[in-house]
C-alpha positions as a printed Julia matrix, in Angstrom:
333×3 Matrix{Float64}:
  -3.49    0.16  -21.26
  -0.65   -1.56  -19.49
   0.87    0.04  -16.43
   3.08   -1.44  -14.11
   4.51   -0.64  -10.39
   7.17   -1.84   -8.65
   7.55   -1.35   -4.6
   6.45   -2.89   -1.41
   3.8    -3.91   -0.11
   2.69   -4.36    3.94
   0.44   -5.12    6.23
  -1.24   -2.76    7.94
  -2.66   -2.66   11.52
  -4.39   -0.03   13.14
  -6.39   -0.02   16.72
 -10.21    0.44   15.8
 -11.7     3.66   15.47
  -9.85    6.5    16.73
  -8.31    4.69   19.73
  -4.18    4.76   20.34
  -1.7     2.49   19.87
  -0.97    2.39   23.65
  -4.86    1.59   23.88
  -5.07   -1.51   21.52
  -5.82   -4.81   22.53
  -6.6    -5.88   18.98
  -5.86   -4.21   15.52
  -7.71   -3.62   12.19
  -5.46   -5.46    9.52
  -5.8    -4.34    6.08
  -3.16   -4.21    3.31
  -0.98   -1.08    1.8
   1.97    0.47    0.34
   2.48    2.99   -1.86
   3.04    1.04   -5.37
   0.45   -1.31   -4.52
  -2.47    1.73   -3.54
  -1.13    3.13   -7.09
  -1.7    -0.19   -8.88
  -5.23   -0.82   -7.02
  -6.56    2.42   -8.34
  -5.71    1.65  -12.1
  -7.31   -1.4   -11.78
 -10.14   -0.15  -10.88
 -10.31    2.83  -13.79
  -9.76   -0.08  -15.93
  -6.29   -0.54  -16.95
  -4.37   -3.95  -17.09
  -2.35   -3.45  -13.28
   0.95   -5.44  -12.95
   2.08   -5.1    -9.26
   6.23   -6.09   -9.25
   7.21   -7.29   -6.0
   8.26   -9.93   -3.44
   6.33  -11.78   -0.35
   7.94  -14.65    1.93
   6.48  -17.94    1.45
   3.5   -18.19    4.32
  -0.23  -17.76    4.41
  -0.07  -13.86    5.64
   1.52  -13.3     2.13
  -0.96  -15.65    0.26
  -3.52  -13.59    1.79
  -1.85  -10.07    0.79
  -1.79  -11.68   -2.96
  -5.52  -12.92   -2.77
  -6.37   -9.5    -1.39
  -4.55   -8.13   -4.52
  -6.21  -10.06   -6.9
  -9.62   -9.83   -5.18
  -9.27   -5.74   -6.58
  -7.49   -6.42  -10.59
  -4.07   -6.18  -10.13
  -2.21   -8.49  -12.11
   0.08  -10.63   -9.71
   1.59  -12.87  -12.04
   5.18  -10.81  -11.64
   5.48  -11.7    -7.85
   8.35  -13.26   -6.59
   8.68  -15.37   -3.59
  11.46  -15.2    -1.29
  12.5   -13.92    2.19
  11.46  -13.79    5.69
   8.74  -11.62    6.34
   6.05   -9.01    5.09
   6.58   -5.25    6.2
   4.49   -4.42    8.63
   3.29   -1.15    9.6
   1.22    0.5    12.28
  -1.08    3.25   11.47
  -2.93    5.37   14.62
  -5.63    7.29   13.15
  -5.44   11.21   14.24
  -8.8    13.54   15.34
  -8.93   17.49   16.04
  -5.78   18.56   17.1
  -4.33   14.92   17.16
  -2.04   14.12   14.09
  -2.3    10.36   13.23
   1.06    8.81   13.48
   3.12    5.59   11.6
   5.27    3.2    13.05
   7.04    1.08   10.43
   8.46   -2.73   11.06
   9.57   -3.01    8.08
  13.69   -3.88    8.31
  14.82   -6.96    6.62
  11.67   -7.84    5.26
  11.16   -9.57    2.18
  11.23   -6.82   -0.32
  13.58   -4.62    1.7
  16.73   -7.35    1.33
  15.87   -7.79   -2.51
  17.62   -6.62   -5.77
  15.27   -7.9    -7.67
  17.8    -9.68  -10.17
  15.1   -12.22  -10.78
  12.97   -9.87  -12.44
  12.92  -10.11  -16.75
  12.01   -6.27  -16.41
  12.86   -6.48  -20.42
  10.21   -8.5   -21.19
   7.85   -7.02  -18.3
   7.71   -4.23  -20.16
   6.94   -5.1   -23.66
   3.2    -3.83  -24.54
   3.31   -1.63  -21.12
   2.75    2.18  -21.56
   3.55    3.46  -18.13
   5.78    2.09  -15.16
   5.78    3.62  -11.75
   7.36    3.73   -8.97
   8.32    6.5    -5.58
  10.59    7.53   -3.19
   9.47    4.85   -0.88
  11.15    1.93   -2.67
  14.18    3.97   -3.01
  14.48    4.93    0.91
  14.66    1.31    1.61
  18.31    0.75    0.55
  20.95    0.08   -1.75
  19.18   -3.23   -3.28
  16.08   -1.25   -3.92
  17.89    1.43   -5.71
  19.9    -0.93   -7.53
  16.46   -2.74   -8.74
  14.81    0.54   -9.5
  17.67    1.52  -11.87
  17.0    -1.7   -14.0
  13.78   -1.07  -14.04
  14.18    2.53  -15.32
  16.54    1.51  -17.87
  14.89   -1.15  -19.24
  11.4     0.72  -19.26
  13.09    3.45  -21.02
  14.9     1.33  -23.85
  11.28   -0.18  -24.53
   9.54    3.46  -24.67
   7.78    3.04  -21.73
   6.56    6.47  -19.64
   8.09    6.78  -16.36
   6.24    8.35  -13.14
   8.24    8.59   -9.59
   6.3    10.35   -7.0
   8.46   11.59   -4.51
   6.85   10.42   -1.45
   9.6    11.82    0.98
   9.47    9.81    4.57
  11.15   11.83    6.94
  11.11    8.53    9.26
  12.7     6.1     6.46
  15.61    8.68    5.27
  17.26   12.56    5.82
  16.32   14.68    3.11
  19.94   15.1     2.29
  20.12   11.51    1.5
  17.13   11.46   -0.12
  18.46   13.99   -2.72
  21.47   12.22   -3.16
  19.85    8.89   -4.26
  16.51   10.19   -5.85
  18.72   12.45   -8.23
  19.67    9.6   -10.44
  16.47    8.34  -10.27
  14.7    11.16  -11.64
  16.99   11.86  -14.63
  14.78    8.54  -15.9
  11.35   10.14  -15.05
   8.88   11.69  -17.77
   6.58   12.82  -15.04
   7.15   13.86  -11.46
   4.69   13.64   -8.75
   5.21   15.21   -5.83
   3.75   17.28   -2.41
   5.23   21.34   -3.02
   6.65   21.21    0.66
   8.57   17.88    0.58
   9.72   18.61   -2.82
  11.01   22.05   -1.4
  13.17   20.27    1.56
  14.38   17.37   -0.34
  15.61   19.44   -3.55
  16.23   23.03   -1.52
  13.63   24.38   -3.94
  12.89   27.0    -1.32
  10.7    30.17   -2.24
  10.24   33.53   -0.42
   6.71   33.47   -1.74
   3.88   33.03    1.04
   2.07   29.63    0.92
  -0.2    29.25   -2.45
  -0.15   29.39   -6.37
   2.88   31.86   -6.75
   4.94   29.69   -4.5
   3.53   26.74   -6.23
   4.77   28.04   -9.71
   8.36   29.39   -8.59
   9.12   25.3    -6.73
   7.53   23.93  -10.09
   9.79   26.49  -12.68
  13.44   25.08  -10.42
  12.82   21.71  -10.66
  12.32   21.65  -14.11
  15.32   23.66  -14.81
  17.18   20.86  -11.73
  15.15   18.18  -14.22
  14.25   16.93  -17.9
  10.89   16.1   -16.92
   7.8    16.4   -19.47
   5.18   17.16  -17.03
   5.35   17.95  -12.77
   2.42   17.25  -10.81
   2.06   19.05   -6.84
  -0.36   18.5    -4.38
  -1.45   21.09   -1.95
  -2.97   20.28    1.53
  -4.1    22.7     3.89
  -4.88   21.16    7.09
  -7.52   22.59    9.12
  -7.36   19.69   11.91
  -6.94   15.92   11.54
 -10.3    14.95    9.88
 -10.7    18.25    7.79
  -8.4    19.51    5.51
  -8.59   21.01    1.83
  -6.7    19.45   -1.01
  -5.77   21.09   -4.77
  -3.22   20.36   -7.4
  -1.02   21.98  -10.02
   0.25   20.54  -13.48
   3.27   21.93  -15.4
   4.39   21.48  -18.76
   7.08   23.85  -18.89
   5.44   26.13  -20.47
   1.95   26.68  -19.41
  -0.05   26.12  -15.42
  -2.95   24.19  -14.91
  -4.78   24.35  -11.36
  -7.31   22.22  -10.1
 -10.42   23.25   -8.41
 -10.41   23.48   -4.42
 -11.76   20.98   -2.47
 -12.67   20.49    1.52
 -13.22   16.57    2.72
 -13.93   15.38    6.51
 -11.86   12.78    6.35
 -12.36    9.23    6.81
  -8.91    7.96    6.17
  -6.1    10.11    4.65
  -3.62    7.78    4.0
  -3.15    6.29    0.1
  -4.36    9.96   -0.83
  -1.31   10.78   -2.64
  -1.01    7.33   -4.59
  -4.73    8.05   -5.96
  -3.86   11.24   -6.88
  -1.0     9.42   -8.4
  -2.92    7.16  -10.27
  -5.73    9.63  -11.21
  -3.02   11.55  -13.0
  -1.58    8.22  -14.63
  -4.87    7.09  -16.12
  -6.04   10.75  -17.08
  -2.53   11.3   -19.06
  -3.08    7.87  -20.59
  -6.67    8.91  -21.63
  -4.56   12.09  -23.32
  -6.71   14.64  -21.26
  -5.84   17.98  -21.46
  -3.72   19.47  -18.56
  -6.78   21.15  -17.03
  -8.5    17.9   -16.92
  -5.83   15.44  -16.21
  -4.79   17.56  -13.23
  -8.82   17.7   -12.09
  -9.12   14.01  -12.5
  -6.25   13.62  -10.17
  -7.33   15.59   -7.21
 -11.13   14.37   -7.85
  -9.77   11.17   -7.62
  -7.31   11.74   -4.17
 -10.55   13.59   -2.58
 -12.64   10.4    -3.23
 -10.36    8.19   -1.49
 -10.45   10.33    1.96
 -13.77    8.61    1.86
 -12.95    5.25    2.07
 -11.29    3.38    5.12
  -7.59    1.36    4.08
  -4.84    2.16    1.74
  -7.07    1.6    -0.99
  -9.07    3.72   -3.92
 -11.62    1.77   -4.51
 -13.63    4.18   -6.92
 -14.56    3.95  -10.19
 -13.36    6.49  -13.31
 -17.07    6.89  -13.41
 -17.31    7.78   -9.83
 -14.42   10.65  -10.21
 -15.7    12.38  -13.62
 -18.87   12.66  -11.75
 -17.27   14.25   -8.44
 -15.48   16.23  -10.83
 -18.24   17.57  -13.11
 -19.67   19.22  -10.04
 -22.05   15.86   -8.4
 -20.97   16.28   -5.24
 -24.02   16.13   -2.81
 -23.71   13.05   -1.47
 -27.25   12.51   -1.71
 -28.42    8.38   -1.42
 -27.89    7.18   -5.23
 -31.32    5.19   -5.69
């Protein structure tokens, strides 16, 4: 299986441990963005990962590839070109503290790209799937412009198209958002999203109280708003920073299916959506039933609370077993 993303990757720095960004005198640097997360995570369940993007000539982006490569993605469409990598600051929340981002990401390499040296035509031939979110669009005319090639051409070769929404109240208004991600989505086969941001950015409001009735009145007006095949929510309920409860829904059109519930303390949140993104990639790809696909997703987004950086790094294996019900954590000997 050949799957492709196309988006931006950063660097990421964080204080150590739990400690503030007005406390740092040194950072934790690891590497992340939302396309990238998605095309770590299908490495690792085993599928041939291109990653579509561009880094400035320098060792900081040598590293970012190496780091890449170091996990299966396929590198061999990056482009070279630009200033600088994105950079982005992450302060980790606890209790009643919300972590918080600060992105440094303007005129960075990717950002002031259209991408016109990309042969998406041919970067698509044997690929099943192609990716990408609301991220890469947020970031400006350019990417927009690059992300409609891509959707054309990945549609004139056949190729299934995902966009999770990933709305970024700090990178764009919702009202803009809806303006630009419209277009965008008339392209998509299958639309991953979080039920509240999907609400704001598309007015998809409902009078229902938070929980599966809600879920299924947002899911029913977007696909009327939408020609999509299949939509994808995830639910959070946050009991504090480090604890919350995660579940997902799958539509068709037609019929509902609900994952199972679960709780996580939470060793780092962020990336959870893009594994849940990529569990549902790989599970669709696998032709699971709705049930399934939609329990391999959330399986797989639970796992990766576990696991410090923007990364999944878990195994198929790993999340059919979480899934199946082995979930105590016991020492495996």
């Amino acid at each position: 299986m050949k799957t492709v993303t196309f988006g931006e990757i950063m660097l990421r720095l964080s204080p150590c441990g739990f400690g503030r960004l007005m406390q740092a005198d040194r950072f934790e640097a690891t590497y992340g963005g939302a396309e990238a997360n998605v095309a770590v995570s299908l490495a690792q369940f085993g599928c041939k990962s291109v990653f579509v993007t561009r880094l400035p000539e320098n060792d900081l982006a040598k590293a970012c590839e190496a780091n890449l490569k170091k996990w299966g993605v396929d590198t061999s469409a990056i482009v070279r070109g630009g200033r600088r990598l994105g950079v982005y600051y992450l302060e980790k929340g606890a209790s009643q503290r919300p972590s918080n981002v600060i992105y440094d990401r303007a005129d960075s390499s990717f950002a002031t790209w259209e991408a016109e040296d990309v042969p998406f035509e041919e970067l698509f031939e044997g690929a099943d799937w192609f990716h990408f979110t609301g991220i890469t669009a947020a970031l400006g005319e350019k990417s927009v412009n690059a992300l409609t090639r891509a959707c054309r051409a990945a549609k004139e070769k056949g190729v299934t198209i995902s966009c999770d929404l990933n709305y970024r109240s700090k990178l764009w208004p919702s009202g803009r958002a809806e303006k630009v991600m419209t277009p965008l989505l008339e392209y998509t086969d299958v639309f991953i999203a979080n039920e509240s941001q999907a609400e704001e950015v598309f007015s998809a409001f409902s009078d229902r109280p938070e929980g599966a009735g809600r879920s299924r009145e947002t899911a029913e007006k977007l696909f009327k708003k939408f020609n999509f095949k299949v939509l994808a929510f995830t639910e959070r309920r946050t009991i504090n920073a480090n604890r919350n409860k995660i579940f997902g829904l799958l539509y068709d059109g037609k019929e509902f299916a609900f994952s199972r519930e679960y709780e996580m303390d939470m060793v780092d949140r962020v990336g959870g959506g893009d594994a849940f993104a990529a569990g549902l990639i790989y599970a669709l790809l696998q032709k699971q039933s709705a049930s399934d696909a939609i329990g391999f997703a959330v399986a797989a987004s639970a796992l990766k609370h576990s696991v410090e950086g923007d990364f999944n790094l878990v195994s198929a294996d790993e999340v059919r077993r979480l899934m199946n019900g082995g979930e105590n954590a016991r020492v495996q000997r």
